[in-house]
SEFIGU-267164 format. One line per 4 residues: number of its first residue (from 0); their letters; for each residue x, y, z of C-alpha. Coordinates in steps of 0.02 Angstrom, whole numbers. Layout:
// residues N
NUM) a) X Y Z; ...
// end
This chain:
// residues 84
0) xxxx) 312 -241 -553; 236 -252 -395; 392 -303 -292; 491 -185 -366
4) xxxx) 370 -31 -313; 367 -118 -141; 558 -95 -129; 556 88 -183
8) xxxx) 415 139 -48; 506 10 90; 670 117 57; 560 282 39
12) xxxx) 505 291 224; 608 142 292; 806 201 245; 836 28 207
16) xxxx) 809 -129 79; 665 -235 142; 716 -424 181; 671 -578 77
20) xxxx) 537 -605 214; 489 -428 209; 458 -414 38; 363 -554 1
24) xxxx) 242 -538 155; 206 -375 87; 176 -444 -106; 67 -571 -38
28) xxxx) -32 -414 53; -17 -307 -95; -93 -451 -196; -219 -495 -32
32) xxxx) -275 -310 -51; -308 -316 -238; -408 -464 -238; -524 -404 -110
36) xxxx) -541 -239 -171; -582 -354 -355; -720 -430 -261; -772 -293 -189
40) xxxx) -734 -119 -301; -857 -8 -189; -731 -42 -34; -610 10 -141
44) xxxx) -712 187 -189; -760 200 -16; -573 219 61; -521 334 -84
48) xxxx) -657 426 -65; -595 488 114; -446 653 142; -439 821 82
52) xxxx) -379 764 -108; -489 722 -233; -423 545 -335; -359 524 -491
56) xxxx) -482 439 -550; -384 375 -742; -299 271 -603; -374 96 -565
60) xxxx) -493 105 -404; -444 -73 -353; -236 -47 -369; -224 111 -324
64) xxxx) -341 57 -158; -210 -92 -110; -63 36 -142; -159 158 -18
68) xxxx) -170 -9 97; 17 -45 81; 85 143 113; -26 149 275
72) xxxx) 54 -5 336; 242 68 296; 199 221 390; 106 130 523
76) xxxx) 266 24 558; 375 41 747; 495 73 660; 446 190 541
80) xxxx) 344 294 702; 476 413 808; 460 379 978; 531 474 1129
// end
């Protein structure tokens, strides 16, 4: 499920278990994300349209544009950005 995919990329480019807190702010996103890109699918095409790789597109526009949402937030993260 969703939370469970949320752990894996949190410990992916974090080192370390998200919180209780942590995890659920970022399901609510995830699920924030989806619905919007539901209401609106050409956002959706329109950020997986940008980069160098083409999309797969067998994968769901709408998920895999709230997924795309989600990793740019984990990388985006003070902590996850080296400073000094």
């Amino acid at each position: 499920d969703s939370r469970e995919r949320i752990t894996f990329a949190f410990r992916t480019v974090l080192a370390r278990h998200p919180s209780a807190s942590e995890l659920d702010s970022l399901t609510q996103l995830f699920n924030d994300y989806l619905a919007e890109f539901k209401s609106n699918p050409e956002a959706a095409t329109k950020l997986l349209a940008a980069g160098e790789s083409p999309r797969n597109e067998a994968l769901d526009a709408n998920e895999l544009g709230a997924w795309t949402m989600i990793a740019h937030l984990l990388l985006n993260l003070s902590e996850t950005v080296t400073k000094g």
